[in-house]
C-alpha positions in Angstrom: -1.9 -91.7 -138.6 -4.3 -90.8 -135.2 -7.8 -92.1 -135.3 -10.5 -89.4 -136.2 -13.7 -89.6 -134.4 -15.2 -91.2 -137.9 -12.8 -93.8 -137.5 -14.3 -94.8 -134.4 -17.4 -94.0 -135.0 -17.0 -96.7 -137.7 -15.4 -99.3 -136.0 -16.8 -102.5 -136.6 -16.2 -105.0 -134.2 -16.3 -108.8 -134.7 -18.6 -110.7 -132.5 -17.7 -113.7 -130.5 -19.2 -115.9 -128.6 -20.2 -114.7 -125.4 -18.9 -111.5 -126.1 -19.4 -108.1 -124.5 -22.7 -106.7 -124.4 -22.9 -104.4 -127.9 -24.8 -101.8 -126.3 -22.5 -101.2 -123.5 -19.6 -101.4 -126.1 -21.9 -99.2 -128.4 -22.4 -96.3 -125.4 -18.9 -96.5 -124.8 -17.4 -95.6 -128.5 -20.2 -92.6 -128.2 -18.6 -92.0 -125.1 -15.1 -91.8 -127.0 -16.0 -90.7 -129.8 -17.2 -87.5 -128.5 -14.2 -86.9 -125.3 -12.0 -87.5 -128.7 -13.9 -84.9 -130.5 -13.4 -81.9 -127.8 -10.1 -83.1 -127.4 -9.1 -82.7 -131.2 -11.4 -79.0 -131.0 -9.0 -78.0 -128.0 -5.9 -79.4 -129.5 -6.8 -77.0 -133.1 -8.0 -74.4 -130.9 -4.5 -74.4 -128.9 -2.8 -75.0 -132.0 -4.7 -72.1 -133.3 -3.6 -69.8 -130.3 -0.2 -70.9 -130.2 -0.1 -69.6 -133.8 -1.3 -66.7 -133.1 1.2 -66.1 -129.6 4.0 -67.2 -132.0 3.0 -64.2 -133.9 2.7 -61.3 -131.3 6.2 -63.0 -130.3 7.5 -62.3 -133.3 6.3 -59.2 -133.7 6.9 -58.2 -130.0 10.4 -59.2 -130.8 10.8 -56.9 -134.2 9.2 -54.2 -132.2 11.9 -54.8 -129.3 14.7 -55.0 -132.0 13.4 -51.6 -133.2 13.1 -50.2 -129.6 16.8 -51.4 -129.1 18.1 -49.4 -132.0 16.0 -46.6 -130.9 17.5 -46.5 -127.6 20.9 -46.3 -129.0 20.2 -44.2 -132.0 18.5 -41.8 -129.1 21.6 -41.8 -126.7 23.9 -41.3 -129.3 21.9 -38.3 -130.1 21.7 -37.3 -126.6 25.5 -37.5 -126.4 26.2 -35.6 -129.8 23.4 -32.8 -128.4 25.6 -32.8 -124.9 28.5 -32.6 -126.5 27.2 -29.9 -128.5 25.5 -28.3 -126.1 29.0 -28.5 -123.8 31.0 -26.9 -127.1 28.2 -24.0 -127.3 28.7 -23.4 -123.7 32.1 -22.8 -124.0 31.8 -20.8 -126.9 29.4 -18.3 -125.0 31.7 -18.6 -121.4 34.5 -17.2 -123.8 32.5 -14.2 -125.7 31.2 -13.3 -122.2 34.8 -13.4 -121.1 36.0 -10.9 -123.8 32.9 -8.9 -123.6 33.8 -8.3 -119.7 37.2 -7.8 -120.7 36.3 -5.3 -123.1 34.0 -3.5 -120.3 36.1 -3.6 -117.9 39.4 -1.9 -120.4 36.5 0.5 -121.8 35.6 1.6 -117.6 39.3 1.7 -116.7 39.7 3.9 -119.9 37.0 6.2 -118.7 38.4 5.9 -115.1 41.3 7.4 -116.3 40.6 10.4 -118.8 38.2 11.4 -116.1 41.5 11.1 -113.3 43.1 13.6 -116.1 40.0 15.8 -116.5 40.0 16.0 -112.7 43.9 17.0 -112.9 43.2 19.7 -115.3 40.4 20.8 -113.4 42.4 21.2 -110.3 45.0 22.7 -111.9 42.6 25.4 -113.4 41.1 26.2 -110.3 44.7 26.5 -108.6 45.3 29.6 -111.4 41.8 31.0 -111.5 42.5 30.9 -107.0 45.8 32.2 -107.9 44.8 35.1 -109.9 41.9 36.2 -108.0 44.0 36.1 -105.1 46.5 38.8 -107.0 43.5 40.6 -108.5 42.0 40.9 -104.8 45.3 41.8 -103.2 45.7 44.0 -105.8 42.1 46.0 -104.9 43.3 45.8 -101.4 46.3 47.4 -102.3 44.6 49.8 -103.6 42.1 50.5 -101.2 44.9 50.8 -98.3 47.1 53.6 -100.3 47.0 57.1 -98.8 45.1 58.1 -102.2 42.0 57.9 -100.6 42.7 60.1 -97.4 44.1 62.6 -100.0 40.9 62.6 -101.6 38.8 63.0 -98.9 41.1 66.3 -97.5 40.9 67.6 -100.8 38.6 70.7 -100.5 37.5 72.2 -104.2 35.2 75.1 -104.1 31.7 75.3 -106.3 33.0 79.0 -107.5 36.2 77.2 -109.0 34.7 74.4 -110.6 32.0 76.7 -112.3 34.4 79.0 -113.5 36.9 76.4 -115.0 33.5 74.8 -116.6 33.1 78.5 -118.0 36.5 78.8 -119.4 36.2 75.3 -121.2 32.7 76.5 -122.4 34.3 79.2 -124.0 37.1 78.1 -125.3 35.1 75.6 -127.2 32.4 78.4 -128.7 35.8 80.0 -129.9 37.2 76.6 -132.0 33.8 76.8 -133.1 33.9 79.6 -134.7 37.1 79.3 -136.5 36.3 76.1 -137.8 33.4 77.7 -139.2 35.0 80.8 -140.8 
């Protein structure tokens, strides 16, 4: 077992014949006694401390243990989200496939009734040309005939028209009449 500073403290020394000088001897053990007593205070103190370090270390070390995990349990997340992320991805490339698909069938349907409509259309006007064209040719026909000239040599007298409207006049009083009787 180490000497305490009481044990030196207490120390009894035998004395001898011409021995050293017991004050000396005396100053020295005080001497001792207190370099051995800061000495023992640092050596707790240190022990004290490395307690203490010992126990951030182990706690630093739980606490890098727990990071660790967290690091993986975080970048197997990271992957599942990616991979996740990369499946949802695909999932809206291919609805925005079909959905241009789907346009672009629903504009080349349009494309084409309106191509027919057009036909139709063109095709209408061809017989509404057509038939204004005859119905034209027709008037002109009509305005070119000799009728006209006919009709412009054609000389009635007033006298002759008032005494044909007379004779109608008359004949009509006269079915009047006979209706009545």
């Amino acid at each position: 077992m180490p000497l305490s500073p009481l044990d030196i403290h207490n120390k009894e020394f035998t004395r001898g014949f011409r021995g050293y000088a017991e004050d000396e001897v005396n100053e020295f053990l005080d001497q001792i006694i207190k370099d051995y007593e800061i000495v023992l205070r640092e050596k707790k103190e240190l022990e004290e401390k490395i307690k203490m370090m010992s126990e951030q270390m182990n706690h630093y070390n739980s606490l890098e243990d727990t990071l660790q995990k967290s690091i993986v349990v975080a970048q197997e997340a990271a992957g599942e989200v990616r991979r996740n992320s990369e499946k949802e991805a695909k999932l809206i490339v291919k609805e925005a496939e079909k959905n241009a698909d789907r346009i672009v069938n629903d504009a080349l349907a349009k494309a084409r009734k309106i191509t027919i409509e057009i036909d139709e259309l063109k095709k209408q006007s061809k017989v509404f040309r057509n038939r204004f064209k005859m119905l034209v040719e027709a008037q002109l026909d009509l305005l070119n005939t000799g009728d006209w000239d006919q009709l412009l040599e054609y000389d009635v007298d007033l006298t002759e028209i008032q005494d044909h409207n007379r004779k109608e006049t008359n004949e009509e009083n006269q079915n009047d009449e006979n209706a009545v009787y």
